[in-house]
N, C-alpha and C positions, 0 to 999 in steps of 0.2 A: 423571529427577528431579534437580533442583540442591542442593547441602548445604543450602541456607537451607531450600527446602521438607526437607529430610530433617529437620534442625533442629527445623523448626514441626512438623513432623508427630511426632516424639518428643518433643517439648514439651505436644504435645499430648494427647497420650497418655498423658503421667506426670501432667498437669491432670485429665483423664477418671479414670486410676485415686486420683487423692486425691478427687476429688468422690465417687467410687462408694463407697469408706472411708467418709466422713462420713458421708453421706447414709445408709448401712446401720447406721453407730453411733445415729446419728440416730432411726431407726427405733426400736431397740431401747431405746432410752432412752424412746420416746414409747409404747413397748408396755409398758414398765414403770412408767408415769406415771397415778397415780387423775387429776392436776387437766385433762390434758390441755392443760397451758400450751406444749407441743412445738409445737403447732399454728400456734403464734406464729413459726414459722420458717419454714413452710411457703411464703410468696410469694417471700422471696427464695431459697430452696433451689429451688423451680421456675424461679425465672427463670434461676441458673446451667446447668439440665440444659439448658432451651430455646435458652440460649447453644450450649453447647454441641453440641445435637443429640441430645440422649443419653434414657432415658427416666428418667423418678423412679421412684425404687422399684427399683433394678433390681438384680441379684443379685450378690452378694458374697461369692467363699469364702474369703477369707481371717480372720484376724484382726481382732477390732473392739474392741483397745485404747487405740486412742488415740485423743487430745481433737478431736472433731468439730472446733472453732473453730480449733487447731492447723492440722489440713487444709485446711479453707479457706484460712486464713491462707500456708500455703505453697502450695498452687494460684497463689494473687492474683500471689504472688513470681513463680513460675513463667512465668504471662500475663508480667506488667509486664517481663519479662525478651524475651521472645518476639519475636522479629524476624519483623512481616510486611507485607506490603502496602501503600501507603499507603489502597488501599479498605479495607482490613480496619481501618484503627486504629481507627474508631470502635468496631468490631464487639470488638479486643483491651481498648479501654478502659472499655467498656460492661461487658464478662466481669469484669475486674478489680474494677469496683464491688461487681457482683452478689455475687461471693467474699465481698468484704471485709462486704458487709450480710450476708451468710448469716455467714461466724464471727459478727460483732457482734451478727447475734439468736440463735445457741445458747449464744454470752457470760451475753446475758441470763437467758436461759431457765433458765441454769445457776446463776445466782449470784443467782436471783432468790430472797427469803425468802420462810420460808413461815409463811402467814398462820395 
């Protein structure tokens, strides 16, 4: 294995463990939720796991303090940082989107008033 793939691959793995943070915070937020406006998150958070390869929902024993859209948001960094392939860049730039809509709708969700 060559540093670059060593790189990506721990690059990738620190992306995998802030997605699996969120998405647990996530959870917990939308199990605590009567209006069930969480649910409004739900396509772009699937699309990052599907990026990824990873499943939604999946288990987390760590800590779940901190700000879902935060994780995202430093994921996306993470990607847009990432040296790989030129096959892959669509595949790096497409992930980076997915990130950046999943914080922007737990942004929402978060700061949305309530009625």
């Amino acid at each position: 294995m060559t540093d670059t793939e060593t790189t990506k691959d721990d690059a990738r793995a620190r992306v995998i463990a802030l997605v699996t943070q969120a998405e647990a915070t996530v959870e917990v937020l939308e199990a605590k939720s009567l209006q069930g406006r969480w649910a409004m998150t739900a396509f772009s958070r699937y699309r990052v796991c599907e990026l990824l390869g990873i499943a939604p929902y999946g288990r987390y024993g760590g800590e779940l303090r901190s700000d879902p859209a935060d994780l995202f948001d430093r994921a996306a960094r993470l990607v847009d940082e990432m040296d790989v392939a030129l096959d892959e860049v669509s595949w790096r730039l497409a992930l980076g989107d997915a990130l950046r809509s999943a914080a922007a709708d737990v942004r929402m969700v978060r700061d949305a008033r309530e009625v």
